[in-house]
Backbone and ligand atoms as CSV (ligand in chain L), in Angstrom:
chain,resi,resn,atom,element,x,y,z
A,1,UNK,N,N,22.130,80.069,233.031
A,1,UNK,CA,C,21.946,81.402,232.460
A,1,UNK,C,C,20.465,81.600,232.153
A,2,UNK,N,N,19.874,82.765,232.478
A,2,UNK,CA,C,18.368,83.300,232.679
A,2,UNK,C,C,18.251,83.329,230.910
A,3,UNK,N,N,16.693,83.243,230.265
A,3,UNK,CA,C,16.554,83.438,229.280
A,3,UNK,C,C,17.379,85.275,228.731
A,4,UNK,N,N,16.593,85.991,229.942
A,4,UNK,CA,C,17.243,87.407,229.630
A,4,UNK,C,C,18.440,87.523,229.551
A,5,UNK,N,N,19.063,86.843,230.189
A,5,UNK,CA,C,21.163,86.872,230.099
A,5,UNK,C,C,21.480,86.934,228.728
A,6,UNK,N,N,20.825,85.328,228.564
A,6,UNK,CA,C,21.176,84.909,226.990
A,6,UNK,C,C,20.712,85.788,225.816
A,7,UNK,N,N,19.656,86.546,225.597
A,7,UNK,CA,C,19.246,87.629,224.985
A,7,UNK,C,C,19.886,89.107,225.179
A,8,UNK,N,N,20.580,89.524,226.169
A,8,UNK,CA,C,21.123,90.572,226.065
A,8,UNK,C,C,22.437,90.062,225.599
A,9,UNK,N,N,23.084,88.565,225.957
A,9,UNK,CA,C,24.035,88.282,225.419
A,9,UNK,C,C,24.256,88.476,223.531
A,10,UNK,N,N,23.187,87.813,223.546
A,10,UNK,CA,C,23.110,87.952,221.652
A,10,UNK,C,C,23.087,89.291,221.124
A,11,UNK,N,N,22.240,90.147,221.578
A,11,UNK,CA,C,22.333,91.461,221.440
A,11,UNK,C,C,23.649,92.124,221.342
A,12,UNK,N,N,24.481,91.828,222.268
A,12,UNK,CA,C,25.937,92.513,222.403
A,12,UNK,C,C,26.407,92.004,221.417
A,13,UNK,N,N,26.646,90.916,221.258
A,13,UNK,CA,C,27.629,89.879,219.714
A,13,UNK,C,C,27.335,90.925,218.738
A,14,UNK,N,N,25.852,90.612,218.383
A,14,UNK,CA,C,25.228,91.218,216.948
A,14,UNK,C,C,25.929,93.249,216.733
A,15,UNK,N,N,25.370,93.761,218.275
A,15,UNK,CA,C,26.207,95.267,218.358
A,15,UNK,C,C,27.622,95.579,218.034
A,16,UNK,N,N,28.362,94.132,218.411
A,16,UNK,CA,C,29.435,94.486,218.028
A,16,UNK,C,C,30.356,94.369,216.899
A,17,UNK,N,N,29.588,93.172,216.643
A,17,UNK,CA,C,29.726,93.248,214.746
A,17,UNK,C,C,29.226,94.117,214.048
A,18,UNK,N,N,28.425,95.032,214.289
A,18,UNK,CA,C,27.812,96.015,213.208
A,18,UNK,C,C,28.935,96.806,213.238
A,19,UNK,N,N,29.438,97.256,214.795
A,19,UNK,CA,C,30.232,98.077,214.922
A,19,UNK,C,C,31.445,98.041,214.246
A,20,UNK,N,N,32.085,96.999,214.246
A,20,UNK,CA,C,33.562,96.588,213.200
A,20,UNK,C,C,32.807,96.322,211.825
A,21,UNK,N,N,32.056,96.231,211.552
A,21,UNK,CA,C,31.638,96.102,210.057
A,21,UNK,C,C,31.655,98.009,210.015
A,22,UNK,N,N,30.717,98.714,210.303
A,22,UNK,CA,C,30.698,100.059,210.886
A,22,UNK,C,C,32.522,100.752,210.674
A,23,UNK,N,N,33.136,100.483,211.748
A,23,UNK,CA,C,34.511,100.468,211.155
A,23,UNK,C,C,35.133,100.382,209.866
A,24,UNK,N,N,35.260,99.094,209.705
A,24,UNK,CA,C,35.874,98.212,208.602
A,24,UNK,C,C,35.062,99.542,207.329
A,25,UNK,N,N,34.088,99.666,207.035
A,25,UNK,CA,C,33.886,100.386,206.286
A,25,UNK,C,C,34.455,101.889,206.383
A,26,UNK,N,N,34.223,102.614,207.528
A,26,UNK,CA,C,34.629,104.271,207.869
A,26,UNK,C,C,36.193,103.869,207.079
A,27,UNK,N,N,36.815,102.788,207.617
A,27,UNK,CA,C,38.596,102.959,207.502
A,27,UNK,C,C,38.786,102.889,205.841
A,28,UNK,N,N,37.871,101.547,205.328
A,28,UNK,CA,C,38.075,101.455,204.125
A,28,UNK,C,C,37.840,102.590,202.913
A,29,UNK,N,N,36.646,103.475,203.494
A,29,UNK,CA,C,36.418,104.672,202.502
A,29,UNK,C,C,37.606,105.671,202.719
A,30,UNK,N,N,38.132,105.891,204.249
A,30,UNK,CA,C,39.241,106.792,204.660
A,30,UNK,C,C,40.253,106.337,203.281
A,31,UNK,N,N,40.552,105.209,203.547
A,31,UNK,CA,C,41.864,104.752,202.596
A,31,UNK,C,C,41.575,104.947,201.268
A,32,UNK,N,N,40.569,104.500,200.734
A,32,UNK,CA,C,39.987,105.066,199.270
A,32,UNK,C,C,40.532,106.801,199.061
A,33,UNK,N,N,40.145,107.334,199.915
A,33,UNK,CA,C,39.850,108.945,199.734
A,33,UNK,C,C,41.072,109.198,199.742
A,34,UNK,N,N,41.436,109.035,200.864
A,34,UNK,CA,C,43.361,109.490,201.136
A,34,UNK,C,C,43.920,108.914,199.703
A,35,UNK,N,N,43.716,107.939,199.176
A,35,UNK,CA,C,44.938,107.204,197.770
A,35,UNK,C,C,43.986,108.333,196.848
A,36,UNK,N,N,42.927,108.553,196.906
A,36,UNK,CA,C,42.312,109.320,195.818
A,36,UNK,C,C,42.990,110.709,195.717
A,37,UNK,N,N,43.454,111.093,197.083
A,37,UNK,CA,C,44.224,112.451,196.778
A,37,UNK,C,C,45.136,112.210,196.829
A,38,UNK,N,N,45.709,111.930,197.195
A,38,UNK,CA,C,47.193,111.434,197.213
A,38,UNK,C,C,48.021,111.250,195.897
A,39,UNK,N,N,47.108,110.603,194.788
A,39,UNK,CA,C,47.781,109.904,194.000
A,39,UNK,C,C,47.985,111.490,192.673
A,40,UNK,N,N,47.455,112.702,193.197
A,40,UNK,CA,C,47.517,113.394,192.881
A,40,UNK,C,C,48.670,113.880,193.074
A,41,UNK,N,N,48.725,114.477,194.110
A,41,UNK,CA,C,49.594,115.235,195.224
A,41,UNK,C,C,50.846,114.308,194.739
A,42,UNK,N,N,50.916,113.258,194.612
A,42,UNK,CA,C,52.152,112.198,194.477
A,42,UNK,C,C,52.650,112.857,192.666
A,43,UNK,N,N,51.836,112.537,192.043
A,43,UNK,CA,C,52.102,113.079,190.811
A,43,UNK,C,C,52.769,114.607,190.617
A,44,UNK,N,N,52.310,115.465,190.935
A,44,UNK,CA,C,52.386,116.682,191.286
A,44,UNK,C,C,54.016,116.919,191.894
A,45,UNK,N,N,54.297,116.215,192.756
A,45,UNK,CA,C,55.451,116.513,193.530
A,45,UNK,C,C,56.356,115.648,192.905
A,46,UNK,N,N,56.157,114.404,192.623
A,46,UNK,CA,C,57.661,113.106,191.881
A,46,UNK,C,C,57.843,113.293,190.658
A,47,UNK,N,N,56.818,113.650,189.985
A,47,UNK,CA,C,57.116,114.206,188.431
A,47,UNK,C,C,57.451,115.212,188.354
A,48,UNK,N,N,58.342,115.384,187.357
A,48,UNK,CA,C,59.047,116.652,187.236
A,48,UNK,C,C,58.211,117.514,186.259
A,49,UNK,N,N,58.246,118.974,186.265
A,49,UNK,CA,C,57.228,119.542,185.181
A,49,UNK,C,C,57.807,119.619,184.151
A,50,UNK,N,N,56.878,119.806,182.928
A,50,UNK,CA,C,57.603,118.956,181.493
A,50,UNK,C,C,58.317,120.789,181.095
A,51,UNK,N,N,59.493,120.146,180.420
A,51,UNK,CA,C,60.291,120.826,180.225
A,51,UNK,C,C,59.589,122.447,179.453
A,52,UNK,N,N,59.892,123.223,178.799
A,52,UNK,CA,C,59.591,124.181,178.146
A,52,UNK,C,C,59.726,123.659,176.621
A,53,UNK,N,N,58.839,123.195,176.554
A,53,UNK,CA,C,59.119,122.345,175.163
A,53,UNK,C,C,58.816,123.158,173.821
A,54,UNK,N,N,59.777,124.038,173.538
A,54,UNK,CA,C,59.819,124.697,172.769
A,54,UNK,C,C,60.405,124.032,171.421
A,55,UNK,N,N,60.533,122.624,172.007
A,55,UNK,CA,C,61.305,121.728,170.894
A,55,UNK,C,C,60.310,121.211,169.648
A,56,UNK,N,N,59.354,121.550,170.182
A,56,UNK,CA,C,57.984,120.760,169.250
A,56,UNK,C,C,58.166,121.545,167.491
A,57,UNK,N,N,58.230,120.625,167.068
A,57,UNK,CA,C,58.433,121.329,165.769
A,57,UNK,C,C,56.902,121.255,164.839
A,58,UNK,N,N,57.071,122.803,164.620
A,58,UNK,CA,C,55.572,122.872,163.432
A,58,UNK,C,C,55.690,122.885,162.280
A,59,UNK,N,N,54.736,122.389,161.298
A,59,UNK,CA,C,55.377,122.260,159.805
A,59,UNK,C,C,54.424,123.659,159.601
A,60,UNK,N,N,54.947,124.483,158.461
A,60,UNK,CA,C,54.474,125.864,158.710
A,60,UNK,C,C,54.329,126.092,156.897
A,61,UNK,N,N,55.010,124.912,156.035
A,61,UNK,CA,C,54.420,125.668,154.606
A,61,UNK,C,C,55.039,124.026,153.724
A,62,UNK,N,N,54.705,124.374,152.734
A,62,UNK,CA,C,55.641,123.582,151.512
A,62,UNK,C,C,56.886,124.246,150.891
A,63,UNK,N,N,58.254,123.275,151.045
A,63,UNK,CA,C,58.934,123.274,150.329
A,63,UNK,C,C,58.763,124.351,149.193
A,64,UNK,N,N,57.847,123.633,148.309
A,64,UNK,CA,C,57.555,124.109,146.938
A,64,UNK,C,C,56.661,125.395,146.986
A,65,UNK,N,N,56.125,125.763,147.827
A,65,UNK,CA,C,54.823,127.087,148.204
A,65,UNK,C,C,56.817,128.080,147.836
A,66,UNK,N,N,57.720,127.995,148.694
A,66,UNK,CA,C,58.450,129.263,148.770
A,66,UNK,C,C,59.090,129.601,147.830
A,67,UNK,N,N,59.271,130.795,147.578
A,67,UNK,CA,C,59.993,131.253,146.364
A,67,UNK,C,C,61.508,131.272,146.764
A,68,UNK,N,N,62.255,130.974,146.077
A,68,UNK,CA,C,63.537,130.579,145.837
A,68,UNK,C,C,64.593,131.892,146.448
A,69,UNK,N,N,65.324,132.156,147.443
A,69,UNK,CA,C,65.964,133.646,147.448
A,69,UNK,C,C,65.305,134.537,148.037
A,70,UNK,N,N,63.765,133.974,148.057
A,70,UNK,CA,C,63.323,135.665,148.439
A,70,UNK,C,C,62.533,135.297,149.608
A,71,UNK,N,N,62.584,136.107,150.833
A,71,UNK,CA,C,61.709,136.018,152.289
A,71,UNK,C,C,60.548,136.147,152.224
A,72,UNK,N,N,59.846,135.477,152.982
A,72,UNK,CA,C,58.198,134.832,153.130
A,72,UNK,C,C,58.596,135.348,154.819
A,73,UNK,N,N,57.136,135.976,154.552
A,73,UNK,CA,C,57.282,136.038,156.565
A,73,UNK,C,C,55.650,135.010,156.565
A,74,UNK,N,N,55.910,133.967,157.337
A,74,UNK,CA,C,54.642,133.319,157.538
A,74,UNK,C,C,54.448,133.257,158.884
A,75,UNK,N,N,52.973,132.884,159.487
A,75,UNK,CA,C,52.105,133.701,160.330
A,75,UNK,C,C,52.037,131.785,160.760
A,76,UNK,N,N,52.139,131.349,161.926
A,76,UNK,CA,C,51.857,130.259,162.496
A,76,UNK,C,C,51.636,130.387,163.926
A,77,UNK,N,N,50.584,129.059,164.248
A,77,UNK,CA,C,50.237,128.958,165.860
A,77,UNK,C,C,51.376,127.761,166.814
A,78,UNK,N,N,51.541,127.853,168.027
A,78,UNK,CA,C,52.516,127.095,168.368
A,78,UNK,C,C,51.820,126.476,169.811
A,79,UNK,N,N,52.353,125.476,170.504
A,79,UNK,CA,C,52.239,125.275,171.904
A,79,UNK,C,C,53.379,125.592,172.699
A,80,UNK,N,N,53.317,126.280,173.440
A,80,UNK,CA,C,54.118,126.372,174.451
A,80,UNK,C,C,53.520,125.845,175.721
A,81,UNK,N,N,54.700,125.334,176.088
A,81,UNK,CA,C,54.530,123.897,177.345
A,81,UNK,C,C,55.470,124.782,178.030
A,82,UNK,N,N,54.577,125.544,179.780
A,82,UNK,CA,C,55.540,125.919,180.616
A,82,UNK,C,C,55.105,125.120,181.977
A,83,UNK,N,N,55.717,124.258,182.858
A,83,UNK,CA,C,55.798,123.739,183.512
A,83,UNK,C,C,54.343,122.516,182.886
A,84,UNK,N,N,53.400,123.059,184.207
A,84,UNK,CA,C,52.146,122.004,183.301
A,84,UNK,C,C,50.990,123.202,182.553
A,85,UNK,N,N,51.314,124.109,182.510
A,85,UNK,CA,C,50.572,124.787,181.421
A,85,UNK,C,C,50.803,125.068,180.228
A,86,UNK,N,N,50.087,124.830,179.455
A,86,UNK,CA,C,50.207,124.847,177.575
A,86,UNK,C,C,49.269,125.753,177.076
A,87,UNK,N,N,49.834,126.432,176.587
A,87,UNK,CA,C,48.665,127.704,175.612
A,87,UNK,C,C,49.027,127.616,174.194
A,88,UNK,N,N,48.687,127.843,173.651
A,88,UNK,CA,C,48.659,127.982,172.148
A,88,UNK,C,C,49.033,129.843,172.110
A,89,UNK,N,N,50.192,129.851,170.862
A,89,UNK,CA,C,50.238,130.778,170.550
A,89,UNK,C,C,50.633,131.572,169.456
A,90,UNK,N,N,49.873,132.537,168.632
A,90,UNK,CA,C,50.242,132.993,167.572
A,90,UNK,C,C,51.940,133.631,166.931
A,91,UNK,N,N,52.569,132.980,166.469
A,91,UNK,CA,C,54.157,133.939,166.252
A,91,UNK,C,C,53.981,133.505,165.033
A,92,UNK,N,N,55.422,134.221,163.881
A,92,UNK,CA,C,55.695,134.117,162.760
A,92,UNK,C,C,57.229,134.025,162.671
A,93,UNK,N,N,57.577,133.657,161.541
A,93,UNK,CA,C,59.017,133.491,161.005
A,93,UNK,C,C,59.210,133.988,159.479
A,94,UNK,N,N,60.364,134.448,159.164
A,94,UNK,CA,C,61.110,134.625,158.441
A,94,UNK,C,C,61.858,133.905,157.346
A,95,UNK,N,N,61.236,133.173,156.531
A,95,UNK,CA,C,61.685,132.170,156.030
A,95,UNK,C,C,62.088,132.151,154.983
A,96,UNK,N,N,63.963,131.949,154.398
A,96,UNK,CA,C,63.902,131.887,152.799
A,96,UNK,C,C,64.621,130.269,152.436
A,97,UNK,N,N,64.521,130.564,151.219
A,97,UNK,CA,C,64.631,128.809,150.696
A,97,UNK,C,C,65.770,129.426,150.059
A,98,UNK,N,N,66.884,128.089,150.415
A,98,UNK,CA,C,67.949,128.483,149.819
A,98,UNK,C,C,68.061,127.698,148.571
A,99,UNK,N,N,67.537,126.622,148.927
A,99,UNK,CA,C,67.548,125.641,147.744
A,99,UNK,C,C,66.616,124.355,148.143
A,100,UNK,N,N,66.451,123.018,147.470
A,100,UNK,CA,C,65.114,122.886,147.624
A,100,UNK,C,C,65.228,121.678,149.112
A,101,UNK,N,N,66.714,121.469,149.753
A,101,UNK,CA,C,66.785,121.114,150.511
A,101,UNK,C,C,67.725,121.760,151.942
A,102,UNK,N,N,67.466,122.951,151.457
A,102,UNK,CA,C,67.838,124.029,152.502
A,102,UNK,C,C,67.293,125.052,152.665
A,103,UNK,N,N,66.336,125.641,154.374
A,103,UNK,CA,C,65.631,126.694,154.353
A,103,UNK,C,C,66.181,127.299,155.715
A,104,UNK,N,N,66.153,128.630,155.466
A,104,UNK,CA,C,66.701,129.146,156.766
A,104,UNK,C,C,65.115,130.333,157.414
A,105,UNK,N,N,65.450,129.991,158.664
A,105,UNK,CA,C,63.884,131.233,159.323
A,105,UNK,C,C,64.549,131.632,160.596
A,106,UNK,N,N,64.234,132.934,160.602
A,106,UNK,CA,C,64.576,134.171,161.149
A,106,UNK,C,C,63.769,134.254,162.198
A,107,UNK,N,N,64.000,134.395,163.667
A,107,UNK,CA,C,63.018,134.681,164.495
A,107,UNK,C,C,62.347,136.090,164.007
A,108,UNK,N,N,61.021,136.496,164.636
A,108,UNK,CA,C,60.828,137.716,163.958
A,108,UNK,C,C,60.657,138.986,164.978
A,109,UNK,N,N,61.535,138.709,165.828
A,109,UNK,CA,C,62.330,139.879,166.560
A,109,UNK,C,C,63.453,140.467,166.365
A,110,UNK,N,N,63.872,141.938,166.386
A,110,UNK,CA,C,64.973,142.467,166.115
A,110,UNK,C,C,65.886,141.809,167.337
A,111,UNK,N,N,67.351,141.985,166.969
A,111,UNK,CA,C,68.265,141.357,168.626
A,111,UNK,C,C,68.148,142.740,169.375
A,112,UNK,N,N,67.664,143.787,169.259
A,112,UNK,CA,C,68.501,144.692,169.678
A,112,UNK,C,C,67.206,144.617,171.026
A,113,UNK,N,N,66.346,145.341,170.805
A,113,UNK,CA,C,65.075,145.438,171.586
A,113,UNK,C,C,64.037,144.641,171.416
A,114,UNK,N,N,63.434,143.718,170.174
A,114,UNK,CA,C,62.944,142.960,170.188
A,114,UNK,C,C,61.704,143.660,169.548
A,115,UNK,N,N,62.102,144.769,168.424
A,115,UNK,CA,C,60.624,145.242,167.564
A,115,UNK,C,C,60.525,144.122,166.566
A,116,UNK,N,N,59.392,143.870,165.755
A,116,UNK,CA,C,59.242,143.231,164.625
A,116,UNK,C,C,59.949,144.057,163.730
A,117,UNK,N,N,60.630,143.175,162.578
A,117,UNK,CA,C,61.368,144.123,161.540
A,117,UNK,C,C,60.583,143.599,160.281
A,118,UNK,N,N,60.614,144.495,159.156
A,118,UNK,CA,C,60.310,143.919,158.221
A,118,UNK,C,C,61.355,143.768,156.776
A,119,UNK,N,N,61.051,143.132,155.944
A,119,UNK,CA,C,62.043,142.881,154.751
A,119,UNK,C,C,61.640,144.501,153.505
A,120,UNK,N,N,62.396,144.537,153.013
A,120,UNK,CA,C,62.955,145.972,152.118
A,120,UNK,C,C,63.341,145.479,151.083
A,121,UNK,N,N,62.677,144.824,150.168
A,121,UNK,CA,C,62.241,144.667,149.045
A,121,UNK,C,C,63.481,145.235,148.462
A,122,UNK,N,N,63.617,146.732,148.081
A,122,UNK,CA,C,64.208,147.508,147.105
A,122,UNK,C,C,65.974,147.367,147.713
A,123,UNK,N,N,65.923,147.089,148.937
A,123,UNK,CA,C,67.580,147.079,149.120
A,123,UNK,C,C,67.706,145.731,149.675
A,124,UNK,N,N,66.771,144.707,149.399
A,124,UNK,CA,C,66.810,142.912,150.143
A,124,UNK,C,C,67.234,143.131,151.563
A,125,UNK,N,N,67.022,143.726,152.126
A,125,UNK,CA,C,67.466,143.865,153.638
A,125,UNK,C,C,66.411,143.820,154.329
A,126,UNK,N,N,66.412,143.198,155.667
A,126,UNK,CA,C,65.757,143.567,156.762
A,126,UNK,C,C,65.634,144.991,157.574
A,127,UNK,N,N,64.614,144.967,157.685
A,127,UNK,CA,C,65.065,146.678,158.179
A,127,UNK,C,C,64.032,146.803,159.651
A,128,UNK,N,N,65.072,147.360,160.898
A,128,UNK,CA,C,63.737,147.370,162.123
A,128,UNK,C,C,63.235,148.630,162.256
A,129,UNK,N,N,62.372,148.915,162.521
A,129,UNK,CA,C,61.778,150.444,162.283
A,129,UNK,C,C,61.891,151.319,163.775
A,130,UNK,N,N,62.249,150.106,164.677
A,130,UNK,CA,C,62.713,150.845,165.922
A,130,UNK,C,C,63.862,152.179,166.215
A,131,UNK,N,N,64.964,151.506,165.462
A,131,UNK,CA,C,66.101,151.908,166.134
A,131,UNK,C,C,66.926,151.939,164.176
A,132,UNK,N,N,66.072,151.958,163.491
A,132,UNK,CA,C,66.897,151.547,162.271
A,132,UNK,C,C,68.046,150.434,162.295
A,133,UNK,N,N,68.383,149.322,162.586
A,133,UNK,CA,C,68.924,148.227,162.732
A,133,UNK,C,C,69.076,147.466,161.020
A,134,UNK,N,N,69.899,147.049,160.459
A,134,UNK,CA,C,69.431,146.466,158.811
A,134,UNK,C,C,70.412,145.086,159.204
A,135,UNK,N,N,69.394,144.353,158.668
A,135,UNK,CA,C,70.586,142.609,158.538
A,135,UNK,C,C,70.327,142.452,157.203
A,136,UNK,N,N,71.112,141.630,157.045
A,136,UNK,CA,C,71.291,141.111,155.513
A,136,UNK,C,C,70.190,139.846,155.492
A,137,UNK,N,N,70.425,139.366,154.625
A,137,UNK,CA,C,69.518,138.190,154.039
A,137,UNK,C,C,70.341,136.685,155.508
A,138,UNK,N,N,71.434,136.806,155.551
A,138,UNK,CA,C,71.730,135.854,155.989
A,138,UNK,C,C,71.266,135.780,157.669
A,139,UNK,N,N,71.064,137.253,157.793
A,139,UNK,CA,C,70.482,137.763,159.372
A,139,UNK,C,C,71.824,138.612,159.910
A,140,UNK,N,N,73.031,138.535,159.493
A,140,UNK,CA,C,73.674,139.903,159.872
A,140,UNK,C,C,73.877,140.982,160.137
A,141,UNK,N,N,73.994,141.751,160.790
A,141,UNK,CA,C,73.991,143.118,161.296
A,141,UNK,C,C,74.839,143.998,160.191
A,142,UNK,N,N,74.131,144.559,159.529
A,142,UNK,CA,C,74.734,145.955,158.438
A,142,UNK,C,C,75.021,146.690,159.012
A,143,UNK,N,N,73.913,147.197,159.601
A,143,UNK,CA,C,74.282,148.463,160.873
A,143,UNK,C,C,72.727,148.651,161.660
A,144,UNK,N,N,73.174,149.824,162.438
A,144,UNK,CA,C,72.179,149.909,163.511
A,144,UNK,C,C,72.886,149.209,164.839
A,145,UNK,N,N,71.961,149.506,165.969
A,145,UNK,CA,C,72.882,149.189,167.230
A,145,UNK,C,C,72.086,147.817,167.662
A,146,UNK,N,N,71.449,147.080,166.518
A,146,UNK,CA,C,71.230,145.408,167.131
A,146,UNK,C,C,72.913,144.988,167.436
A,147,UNK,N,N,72.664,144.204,168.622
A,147,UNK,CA,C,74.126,143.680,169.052
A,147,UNK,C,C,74.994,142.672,168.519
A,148,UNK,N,N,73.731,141.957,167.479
A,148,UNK,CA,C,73.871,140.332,167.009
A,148,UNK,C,C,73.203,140.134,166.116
A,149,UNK,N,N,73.453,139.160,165.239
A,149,UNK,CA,C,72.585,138.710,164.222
A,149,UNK,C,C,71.557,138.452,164.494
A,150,UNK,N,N,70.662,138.238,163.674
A,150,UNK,CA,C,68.720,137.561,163.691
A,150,UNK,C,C,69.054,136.410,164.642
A,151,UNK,N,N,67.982,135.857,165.299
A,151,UNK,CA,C,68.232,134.650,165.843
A,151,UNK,C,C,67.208,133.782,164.920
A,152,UNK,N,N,67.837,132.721,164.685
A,152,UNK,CA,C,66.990,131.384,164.245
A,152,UNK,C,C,66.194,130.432,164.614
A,153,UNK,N,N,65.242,130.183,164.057
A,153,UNK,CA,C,64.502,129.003,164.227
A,153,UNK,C,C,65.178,127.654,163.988
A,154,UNK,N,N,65.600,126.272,164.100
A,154,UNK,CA,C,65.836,125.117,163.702
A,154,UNK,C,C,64.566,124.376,162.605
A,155,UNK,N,N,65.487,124.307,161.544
A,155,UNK,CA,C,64.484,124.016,160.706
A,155,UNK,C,C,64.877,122.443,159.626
A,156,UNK,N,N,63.728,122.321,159.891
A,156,UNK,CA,C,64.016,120.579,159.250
A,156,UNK,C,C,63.036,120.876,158.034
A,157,UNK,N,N,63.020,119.509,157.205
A,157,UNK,CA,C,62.329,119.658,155.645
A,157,UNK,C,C,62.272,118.073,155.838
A,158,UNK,N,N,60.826,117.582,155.498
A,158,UNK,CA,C,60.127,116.503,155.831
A,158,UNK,C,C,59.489,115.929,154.968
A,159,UNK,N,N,59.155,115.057,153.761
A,159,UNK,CA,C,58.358,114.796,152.865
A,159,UNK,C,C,58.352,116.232,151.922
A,160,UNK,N,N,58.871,116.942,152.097
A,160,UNK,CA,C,58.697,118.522,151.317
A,160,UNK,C,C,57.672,118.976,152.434
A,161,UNK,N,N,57.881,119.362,153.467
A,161,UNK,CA,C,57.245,120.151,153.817
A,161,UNK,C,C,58.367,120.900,154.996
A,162,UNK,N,N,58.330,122.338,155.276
A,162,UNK,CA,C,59.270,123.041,156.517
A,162,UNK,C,C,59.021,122.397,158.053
A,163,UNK,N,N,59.608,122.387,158.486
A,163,UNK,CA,C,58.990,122.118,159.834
A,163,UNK,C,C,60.509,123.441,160.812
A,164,UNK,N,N,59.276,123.709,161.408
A,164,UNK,CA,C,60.242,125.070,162.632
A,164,UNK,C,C,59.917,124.285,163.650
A,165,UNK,N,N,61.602,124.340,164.238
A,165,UNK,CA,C,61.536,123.975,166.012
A,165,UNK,C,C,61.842,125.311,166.998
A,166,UNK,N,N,62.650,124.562,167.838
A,166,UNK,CA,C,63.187,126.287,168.329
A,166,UNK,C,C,64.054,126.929,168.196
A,167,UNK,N,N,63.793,128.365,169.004
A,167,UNK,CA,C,64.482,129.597,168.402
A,167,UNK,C,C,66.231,129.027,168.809
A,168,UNK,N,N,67.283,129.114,168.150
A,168,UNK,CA,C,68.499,129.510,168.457
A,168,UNK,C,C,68.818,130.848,168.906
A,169,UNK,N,N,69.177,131.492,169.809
A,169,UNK,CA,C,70.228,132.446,169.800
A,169,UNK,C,C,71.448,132.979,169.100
A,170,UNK,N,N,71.076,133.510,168.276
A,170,UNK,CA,C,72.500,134.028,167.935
A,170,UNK,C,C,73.697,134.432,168.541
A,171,UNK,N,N,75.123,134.173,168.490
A,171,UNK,CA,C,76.032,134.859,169.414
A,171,UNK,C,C,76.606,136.177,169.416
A,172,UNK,N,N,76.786,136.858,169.890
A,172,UNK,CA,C,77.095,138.154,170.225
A,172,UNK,C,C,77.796,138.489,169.303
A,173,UNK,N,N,78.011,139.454,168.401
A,173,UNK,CA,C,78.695,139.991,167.128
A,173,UNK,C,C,80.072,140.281,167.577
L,1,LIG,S1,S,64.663,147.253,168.430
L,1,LIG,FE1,FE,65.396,146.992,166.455
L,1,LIG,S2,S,66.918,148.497,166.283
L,1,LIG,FE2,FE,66.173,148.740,168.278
């Protein structure tokens, strides 16, 4: 073999290892990138989106802050979790203390159309200013053409403090 043989020989070896090194790298970043999206896309599609977690319960006052018998409408922020989006959002409830380990809260929509109602002091009633609708203290329908009682919040009492989960539905009168 001519000196030149043997020198273009070496040449080729060395070319062709760069080339699979050359490779070996292109494939290895491919595979990086692809698992890099992927592991997205994988998430996205096998996980299920988190429920409407309206279950999250907020503590919204003290026990001892409410007056005994008589409705507090208090003003609280919430998360709502819809699929994978969460916003924060301003609502209120209806809340009376029945005693110091029982509190009941009122969603603060009428059933009928869904105006805000407010409490009536002089006759203890709820009263909606929509449609004139009146519930009682317990959330009952007096009169007016709401179809159903108030609907409720689920409400727990924690160290003395309220905590609101979610709304119940009331059933059809
Ligand atoms: S929305 Fe309340 S009575 Fe119609």
């Amino acid at each position: 073999m001519s000196l030149q043989e043997s020198a273009h020989e070496d040449f080729t070896h060395e070319d062709v290892s760069r080339r699979k090194f050359q490779l070996a790298v292109i494939y290895g970043l491919s595979a990086v990138m692809g698992l890099a999206l992927s592991i997205p896309a994988a998430i996205y599609l096998l996980l299920p989106p988190r429920a409407k977690k309206e279950e999250q319960w907020v503590e919204v006052t003290d026990v001892n802050r409410l007056p005994a018998g008589h409705p507090e409408e208090l003003v609280f922020r919430r998360n709502r979790v819809d699929g994978w989006k969460v916003s924060s959002e301003k609502t209120s409830a209806w809340v009376i203390k029945k005693s110091e380990s029982e509190v009941i809260a009122f969603a603060p929509s009428c059933t009928h159309l869904g105006c805000a109602f407010r409490y009536e002091e002089q006759k203890k009633t709820f009263l909606c200013p929509c449609h004139t609708s009146n519930f009682d203290l317990e959330g009952n329908v007096l009169d007016g053409p709401a179809p159903r009682p108030l609907d409720r919040y689920l409400v727990k009492i924690q160290g003395g403090k309220v905590l609101l989960g979610p709304i119940t539905a009331s059933p059809e009168a």
